[in-house]
N, CA, C and O atoms as a GROMACS GRO file, in nm:
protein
  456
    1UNK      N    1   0.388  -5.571   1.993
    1UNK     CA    2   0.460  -5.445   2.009
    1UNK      C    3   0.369  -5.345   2.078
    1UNK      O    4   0.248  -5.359   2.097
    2UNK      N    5   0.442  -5.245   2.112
    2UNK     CA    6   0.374  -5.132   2.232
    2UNK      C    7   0.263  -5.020   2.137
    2UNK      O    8   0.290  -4.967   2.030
    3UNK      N    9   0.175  -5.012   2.192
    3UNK     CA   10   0.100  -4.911   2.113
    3UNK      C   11   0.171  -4.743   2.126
    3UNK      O   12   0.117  -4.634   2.110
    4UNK      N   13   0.321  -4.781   2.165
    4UNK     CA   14   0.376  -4.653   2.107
    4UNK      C   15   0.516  -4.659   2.050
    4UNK      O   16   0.618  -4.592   2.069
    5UNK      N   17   0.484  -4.760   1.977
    5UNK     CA   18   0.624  -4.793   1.894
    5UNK      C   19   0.549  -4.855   1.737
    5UNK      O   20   0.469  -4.948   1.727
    6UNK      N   21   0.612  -4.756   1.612
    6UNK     CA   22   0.554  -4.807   1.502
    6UNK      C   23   0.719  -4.933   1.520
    6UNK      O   24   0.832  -4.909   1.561
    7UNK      N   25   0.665  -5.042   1.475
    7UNK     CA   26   0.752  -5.136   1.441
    7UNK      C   27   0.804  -5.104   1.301
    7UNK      O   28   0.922  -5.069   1.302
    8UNK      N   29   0.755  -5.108   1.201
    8UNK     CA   30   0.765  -5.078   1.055
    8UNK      C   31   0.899  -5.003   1.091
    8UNK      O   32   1.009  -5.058   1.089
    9UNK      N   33   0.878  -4.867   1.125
    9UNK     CA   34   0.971  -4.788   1.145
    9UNK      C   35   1.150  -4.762   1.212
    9UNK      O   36   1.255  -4.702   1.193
   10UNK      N   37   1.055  -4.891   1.328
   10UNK     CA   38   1.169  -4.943   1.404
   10UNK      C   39   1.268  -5.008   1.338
   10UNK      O   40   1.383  -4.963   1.341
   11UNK      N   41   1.236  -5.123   1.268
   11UNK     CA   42   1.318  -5.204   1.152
   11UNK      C   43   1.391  -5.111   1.047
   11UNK      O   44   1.497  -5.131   0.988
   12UNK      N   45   1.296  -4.994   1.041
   12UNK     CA   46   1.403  -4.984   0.912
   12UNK      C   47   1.477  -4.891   1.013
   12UNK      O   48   1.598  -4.899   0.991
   13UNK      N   49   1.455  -4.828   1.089
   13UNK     CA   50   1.608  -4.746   1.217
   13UNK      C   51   1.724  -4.876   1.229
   13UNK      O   52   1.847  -4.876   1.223
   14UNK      N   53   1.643  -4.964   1.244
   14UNK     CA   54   1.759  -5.051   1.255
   14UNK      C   55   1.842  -5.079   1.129
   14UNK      O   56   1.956  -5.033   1.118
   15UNK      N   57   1.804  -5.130   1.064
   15UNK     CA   58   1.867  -5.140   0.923
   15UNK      C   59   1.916  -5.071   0.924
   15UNK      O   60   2.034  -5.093   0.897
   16UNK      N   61   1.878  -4.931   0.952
   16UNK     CA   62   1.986  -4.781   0.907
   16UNK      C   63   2.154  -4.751   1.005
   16UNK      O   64   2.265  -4.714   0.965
   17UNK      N   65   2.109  -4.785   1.129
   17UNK     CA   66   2.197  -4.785   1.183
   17UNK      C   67   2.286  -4.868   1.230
   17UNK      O   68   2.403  -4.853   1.264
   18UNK      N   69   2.177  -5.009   1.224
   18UNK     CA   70   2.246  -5.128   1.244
   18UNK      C   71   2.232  -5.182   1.396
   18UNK      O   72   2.268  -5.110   1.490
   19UNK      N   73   2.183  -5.298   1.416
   19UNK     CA   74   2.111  -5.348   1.580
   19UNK      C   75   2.259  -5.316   1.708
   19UNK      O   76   2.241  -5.323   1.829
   20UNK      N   77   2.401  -5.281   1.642
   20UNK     CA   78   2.461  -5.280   1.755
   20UNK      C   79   2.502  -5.138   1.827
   20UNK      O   80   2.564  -5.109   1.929
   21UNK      N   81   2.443  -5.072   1.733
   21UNK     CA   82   2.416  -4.908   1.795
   21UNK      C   83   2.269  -4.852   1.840
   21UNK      O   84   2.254  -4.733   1.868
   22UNK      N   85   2.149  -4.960   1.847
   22UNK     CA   86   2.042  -4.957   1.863
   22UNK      C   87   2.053  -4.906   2.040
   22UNK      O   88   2.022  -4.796   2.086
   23UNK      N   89   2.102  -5.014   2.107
   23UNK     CA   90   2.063  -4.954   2.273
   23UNK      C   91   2.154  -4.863   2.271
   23UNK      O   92   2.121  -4.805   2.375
   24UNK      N   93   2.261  -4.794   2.226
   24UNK     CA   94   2.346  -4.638   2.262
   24UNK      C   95   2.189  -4.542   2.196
   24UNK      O   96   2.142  -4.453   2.266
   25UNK      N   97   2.136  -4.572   2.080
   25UNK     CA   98   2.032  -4.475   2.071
   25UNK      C   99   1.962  -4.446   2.116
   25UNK      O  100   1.940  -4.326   2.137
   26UNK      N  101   1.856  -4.585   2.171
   26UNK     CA  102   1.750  -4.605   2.263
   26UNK      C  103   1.779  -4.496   2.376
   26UNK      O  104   1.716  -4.394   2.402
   27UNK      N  105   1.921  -4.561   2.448
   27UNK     CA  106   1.960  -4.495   2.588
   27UNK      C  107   1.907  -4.337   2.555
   27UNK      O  108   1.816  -4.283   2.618
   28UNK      N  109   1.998  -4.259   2.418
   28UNK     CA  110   1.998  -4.145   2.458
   28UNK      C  111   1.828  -4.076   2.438
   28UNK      O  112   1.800  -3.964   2.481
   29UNK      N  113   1.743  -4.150   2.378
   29UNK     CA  114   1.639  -4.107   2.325
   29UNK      C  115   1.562  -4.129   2.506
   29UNK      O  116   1.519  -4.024   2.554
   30UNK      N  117   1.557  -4.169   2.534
   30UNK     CA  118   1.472  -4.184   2.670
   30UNK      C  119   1.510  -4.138   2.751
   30UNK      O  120   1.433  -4.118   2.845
   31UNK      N  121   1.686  -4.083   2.764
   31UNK     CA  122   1.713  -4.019   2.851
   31UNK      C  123   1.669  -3.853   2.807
   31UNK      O  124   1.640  -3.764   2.887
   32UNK      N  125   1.673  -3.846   2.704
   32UNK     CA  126   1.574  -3.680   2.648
   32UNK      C  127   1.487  -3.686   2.680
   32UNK      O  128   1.436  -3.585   2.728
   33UNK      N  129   1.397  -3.839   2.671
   33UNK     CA  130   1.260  -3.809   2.692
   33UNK      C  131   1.235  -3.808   2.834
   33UNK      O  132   1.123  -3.766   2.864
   34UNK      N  133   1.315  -3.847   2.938
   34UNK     CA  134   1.281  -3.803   3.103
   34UNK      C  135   1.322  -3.652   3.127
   34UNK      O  136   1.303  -3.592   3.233
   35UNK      N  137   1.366  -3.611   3.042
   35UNK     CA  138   1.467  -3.460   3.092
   35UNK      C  139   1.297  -3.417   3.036
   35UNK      O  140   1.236  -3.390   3.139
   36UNK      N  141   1.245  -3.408   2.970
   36UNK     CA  142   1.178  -3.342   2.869
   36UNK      C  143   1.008  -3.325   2.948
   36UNK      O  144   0.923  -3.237   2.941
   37UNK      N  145   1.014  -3.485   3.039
   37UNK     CA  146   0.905  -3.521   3.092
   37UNK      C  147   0.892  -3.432   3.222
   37UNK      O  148   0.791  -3.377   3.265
   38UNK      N  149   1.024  -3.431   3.275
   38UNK     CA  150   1.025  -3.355   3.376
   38UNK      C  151   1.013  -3.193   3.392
   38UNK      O  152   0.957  -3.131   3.483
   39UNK      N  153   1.064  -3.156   3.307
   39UNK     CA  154   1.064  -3.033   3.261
   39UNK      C  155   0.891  -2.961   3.223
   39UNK      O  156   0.851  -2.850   3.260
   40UNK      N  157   0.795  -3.092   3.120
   40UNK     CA  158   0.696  -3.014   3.122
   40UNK      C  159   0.613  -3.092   3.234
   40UNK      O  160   0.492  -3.096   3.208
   41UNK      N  161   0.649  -3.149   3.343
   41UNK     CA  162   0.537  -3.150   3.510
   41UNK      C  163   0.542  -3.049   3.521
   41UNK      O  164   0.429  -3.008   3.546
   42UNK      N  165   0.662  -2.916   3.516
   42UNK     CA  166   0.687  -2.822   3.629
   42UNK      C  167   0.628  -2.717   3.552
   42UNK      O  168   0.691  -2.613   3.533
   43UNK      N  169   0.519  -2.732   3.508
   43UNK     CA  170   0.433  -2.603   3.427
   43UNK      C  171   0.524  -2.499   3.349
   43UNK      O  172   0.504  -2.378   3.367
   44UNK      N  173   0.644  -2.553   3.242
   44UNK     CA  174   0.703  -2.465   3.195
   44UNK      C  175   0.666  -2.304   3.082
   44UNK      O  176   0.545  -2.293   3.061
   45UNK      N  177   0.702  -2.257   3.054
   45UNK     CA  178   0.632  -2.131   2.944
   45UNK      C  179   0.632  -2.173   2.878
   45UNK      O  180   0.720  -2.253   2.845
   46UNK      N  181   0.511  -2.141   2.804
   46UNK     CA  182   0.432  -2.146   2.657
   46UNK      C  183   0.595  -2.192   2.549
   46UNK      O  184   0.611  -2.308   2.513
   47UNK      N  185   0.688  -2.090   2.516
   47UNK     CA  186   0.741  -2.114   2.496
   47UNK      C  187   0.881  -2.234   2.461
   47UNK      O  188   0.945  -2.265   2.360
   48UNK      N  189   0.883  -2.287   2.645
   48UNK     CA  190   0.980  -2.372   2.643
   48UNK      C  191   0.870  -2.516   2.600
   48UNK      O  192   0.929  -2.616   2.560
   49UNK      N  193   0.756  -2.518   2.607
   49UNK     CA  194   0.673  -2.650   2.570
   49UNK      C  195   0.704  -2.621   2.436
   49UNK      O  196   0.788  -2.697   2.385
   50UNK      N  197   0.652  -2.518   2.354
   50UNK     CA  198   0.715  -2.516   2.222
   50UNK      C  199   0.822  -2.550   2.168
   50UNK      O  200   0.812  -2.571   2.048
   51UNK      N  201   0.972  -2.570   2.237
   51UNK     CA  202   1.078  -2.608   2.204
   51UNK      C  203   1.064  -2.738   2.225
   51UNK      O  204   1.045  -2.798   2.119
   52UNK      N  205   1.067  -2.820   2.337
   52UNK     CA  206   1.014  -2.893   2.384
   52UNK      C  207   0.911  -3.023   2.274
   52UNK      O  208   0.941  -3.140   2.254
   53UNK      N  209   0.793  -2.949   2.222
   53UNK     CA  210   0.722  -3.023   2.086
   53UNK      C  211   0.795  -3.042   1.974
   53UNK      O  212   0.770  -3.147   1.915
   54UNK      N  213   0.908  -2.946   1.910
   54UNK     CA  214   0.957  -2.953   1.825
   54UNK      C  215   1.077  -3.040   1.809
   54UNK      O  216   1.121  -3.080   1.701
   55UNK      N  217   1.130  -3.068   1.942
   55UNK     CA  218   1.272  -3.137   1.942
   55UNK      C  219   1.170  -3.280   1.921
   55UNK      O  220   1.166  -3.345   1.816
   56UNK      N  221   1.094  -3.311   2.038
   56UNK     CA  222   1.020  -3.423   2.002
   56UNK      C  223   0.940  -3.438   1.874
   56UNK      O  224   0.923  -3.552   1.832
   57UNK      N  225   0.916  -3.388   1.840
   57UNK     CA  226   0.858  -3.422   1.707
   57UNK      C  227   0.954  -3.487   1.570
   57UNK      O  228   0.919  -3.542   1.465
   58UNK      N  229   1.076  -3.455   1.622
   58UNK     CA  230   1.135  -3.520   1.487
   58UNK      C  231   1.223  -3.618   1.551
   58UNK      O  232   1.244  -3.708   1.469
   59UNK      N  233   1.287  -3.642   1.666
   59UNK     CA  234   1.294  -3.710   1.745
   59UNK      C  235   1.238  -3.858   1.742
   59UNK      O  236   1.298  -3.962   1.716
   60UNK      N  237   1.093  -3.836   1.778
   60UNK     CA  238   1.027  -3.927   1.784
   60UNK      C  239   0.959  -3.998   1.658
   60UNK      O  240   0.910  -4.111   1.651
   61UNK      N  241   0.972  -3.896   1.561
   61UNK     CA  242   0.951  -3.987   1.444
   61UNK      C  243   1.057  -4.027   1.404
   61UNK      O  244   1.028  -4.095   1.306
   62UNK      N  245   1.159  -4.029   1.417
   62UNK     CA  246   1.273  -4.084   1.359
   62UNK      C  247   1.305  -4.217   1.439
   62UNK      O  248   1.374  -4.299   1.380
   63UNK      N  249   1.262  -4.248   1.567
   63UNK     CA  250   1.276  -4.399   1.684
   63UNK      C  251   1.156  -4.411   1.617
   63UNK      O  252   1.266  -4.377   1.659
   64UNK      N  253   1.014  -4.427   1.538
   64UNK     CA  254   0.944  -4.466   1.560
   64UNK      C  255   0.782  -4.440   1.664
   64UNK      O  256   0.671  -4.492   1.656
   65UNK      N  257   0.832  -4.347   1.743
   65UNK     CA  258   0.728  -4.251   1.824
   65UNK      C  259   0.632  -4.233   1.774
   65UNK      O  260   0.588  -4.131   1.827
   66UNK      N  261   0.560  -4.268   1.696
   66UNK     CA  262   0.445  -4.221   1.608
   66UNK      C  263   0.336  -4.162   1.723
   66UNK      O  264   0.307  -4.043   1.709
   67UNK      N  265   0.291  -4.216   1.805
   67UNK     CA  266   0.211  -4.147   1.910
   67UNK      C  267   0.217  -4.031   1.969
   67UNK      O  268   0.127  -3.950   1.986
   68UNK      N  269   0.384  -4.025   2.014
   68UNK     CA  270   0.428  -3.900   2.040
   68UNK      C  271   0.441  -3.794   1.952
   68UNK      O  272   0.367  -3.697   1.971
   69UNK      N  273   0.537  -3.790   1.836
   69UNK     CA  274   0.554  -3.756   1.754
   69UNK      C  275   0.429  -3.641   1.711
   69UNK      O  276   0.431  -3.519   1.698
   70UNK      N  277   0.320  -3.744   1.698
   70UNK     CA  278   0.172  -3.671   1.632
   70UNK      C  279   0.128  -3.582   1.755
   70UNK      O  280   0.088  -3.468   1.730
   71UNK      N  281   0.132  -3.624   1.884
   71UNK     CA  282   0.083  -3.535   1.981
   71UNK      C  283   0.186  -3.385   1.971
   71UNK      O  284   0.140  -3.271   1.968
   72UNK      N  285   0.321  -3.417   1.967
   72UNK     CA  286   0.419  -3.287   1.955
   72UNK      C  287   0.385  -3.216   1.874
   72UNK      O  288   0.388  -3.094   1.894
   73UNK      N  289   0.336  -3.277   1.738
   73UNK     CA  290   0.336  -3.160   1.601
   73UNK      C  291   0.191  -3.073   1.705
   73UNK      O  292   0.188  -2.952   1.728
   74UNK      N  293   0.099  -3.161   1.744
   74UNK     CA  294   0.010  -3.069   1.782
   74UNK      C  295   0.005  -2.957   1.896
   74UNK      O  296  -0.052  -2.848   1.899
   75UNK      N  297   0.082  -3.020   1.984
   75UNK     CA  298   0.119  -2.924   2.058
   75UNK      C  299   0.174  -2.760   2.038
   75UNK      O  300   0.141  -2.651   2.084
   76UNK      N  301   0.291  -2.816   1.927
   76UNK     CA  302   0.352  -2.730   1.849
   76UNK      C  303   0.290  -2.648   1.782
   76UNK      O  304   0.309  -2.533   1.820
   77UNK      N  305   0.226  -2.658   1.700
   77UNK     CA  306   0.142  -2.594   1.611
   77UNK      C  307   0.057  -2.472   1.757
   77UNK      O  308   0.073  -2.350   1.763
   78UNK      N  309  -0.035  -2.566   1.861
   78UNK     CA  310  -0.116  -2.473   1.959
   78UNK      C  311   0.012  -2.350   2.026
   78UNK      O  312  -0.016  -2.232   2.048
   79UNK      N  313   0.091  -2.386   2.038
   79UNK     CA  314   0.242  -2.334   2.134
   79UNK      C  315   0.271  -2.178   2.035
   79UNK      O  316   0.283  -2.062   2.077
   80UNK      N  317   0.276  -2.225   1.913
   80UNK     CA  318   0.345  -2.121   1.854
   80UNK      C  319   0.242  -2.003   1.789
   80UNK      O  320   0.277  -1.893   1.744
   81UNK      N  321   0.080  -2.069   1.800
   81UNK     CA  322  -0.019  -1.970   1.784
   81UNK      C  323  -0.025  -1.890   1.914
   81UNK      O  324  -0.075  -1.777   1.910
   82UNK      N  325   0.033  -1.951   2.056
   82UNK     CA  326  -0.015  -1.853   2.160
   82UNK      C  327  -0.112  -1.922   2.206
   82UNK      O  328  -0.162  -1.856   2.298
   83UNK      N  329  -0.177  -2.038   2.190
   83UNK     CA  330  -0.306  -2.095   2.217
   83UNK      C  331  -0.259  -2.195   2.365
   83UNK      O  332  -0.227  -2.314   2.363
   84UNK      N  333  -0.266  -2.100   2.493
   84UNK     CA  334  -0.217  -2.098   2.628
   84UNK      C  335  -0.296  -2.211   2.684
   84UNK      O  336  -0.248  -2.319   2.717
   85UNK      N  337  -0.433  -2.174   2.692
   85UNK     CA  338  -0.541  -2.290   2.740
   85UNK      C  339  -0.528  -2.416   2.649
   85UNK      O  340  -0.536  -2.529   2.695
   86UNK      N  341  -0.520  -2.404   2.591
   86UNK     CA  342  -0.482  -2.571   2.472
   86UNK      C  343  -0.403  -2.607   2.549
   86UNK      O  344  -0.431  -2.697   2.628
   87UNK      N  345  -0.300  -2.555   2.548
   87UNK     CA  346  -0.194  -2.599   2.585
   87UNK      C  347  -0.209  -2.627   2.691
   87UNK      O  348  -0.219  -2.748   2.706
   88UNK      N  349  -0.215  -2.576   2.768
   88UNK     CA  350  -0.260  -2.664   2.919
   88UNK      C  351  -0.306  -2.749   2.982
   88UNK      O  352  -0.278  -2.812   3.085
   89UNK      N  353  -0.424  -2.744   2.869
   89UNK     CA  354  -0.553  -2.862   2.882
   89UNK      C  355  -0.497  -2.998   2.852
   89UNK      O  356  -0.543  -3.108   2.884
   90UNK      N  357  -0.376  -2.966   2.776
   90UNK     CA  358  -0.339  -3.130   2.710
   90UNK      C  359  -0.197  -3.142   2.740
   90UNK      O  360  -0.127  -3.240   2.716
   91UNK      N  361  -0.168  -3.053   2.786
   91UNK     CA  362  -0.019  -3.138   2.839
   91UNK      C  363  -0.024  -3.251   2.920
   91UNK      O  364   0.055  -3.335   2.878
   92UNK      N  365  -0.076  -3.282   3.006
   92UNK     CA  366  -0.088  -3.399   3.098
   92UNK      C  367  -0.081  -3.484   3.031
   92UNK      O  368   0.016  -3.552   3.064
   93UNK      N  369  -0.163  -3.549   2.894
   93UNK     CA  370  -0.145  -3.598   2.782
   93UNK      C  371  -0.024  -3.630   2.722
   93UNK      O  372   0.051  -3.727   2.723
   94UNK      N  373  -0.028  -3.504   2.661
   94UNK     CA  374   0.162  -3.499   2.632
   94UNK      C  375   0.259  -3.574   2.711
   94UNK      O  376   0.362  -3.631   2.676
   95UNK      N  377   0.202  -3.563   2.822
   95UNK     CA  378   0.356  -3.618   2.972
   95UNK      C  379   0.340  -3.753   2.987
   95UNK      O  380   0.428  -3.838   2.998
   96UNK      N  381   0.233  -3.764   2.988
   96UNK     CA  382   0.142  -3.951   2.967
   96UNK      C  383   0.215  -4.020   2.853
   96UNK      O  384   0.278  -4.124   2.875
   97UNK      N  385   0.204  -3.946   2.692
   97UNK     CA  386   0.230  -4.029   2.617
   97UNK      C  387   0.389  -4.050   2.600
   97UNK      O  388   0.448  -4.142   2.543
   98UNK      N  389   0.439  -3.938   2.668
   98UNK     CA  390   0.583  -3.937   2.690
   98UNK      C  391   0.660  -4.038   2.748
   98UNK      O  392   0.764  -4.093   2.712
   99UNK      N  393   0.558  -4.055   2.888
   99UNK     CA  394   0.577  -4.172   2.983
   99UNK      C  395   0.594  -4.262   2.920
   99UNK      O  396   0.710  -4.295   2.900
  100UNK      N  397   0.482  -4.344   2.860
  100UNK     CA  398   0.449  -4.477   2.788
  100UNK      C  399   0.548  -4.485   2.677
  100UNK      O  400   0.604  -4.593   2.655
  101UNK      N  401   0.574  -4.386   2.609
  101UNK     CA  402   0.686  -4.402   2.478
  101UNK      C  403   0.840  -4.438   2.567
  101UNK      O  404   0.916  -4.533   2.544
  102UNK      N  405   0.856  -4.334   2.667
  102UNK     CA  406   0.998  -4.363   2.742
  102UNK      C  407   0.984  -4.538   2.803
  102UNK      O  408   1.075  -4.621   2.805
  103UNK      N  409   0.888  -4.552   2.834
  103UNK     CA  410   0.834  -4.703   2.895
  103UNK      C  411   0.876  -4.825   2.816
  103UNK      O  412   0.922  -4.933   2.854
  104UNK      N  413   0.854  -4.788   2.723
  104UNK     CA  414   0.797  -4.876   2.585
  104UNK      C  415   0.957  -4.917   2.557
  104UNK      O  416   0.995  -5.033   2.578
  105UNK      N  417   1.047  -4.818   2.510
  105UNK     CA  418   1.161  -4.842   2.470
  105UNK      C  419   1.244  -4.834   2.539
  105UNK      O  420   1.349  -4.799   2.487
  106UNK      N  421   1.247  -4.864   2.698
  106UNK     CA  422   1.360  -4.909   2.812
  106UNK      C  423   1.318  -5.035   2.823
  106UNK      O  424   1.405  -5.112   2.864
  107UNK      N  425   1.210  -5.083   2.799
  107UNK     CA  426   1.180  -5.210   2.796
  107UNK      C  427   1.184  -5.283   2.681
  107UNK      O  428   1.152  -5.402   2.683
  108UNK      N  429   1.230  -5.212   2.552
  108UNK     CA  430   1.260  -5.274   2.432
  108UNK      C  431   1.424  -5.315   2.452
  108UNK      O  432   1.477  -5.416   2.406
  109UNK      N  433   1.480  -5.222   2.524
  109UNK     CA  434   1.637  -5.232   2.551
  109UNK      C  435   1.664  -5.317   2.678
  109UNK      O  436   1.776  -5.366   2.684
  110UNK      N  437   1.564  -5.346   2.798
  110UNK     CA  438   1.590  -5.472   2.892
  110UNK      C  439   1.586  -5.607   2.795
  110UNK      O  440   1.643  -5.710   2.831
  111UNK      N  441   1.534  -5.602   2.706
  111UNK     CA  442   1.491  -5.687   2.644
  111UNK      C  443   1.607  -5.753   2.534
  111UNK      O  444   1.646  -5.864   2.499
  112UNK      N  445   1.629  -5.638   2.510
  112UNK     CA  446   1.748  -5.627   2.388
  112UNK      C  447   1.657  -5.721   2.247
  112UNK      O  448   1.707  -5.817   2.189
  113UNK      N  449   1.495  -5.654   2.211
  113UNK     CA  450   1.438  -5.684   2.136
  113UNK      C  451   1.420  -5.604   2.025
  113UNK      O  452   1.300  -5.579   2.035
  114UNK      N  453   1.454  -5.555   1.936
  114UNK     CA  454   1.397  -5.465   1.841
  114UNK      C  455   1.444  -5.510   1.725
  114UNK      O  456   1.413  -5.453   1.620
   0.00000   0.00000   0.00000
């Protein structure tokens, strides 16, 4: 499995929802996460990254995102102190792990593996 997919987690999403609503979820979760990716390339305000960390943060722990997930809370947390240069310094990061998580689970759904 992808070093940005807790499996543990994955199984029990599935269980919860059941494997034949899995790719309608997948779809919509990766299609947030390109809107989301794109949105913070274009150097958005302090602010909208803050919205931005928070949608992902529960988001992504709920698919399993654990990578992401943990980077959002942190983001979040820097975003809503005002902490501008943090934030800057590590978004690229942010957009990276975004990438690899959106990566991870379009290729869990070519696959039709989870």
């Amino acid at each position: 499995m992808s070093q940005y997919i807790n499996q543990i987690a994955l199984n029990q999403l599935v269980q919860e929802v059941g494997g034949e609503n899995v790719p309608f979820l997948f779809g919509i979760f990766c299609d947030e996460l390109d809107e989301f990716i794109e949105t913070l390339t274009a150097q958005p305000e302090i602010e909208k990254v803050r919205e931005i960390s928070h949608c992902l943060k529960s988001s992504a722990g709920s698919f399993g995102a654990d990578k992401l997930a943990m980077m959002a809370i942190h983001i979040e947390e820097k975003a809503k102190t005002e902490q501008k240069e943090w934030v800057e310094r590590n978004i690229s990061e942010f957009v990276n792990i975004a990438r690899g998580t959106e990566l991870a689970y379009r290729e869990l759904l070519m696959k039709q593996v989870y």
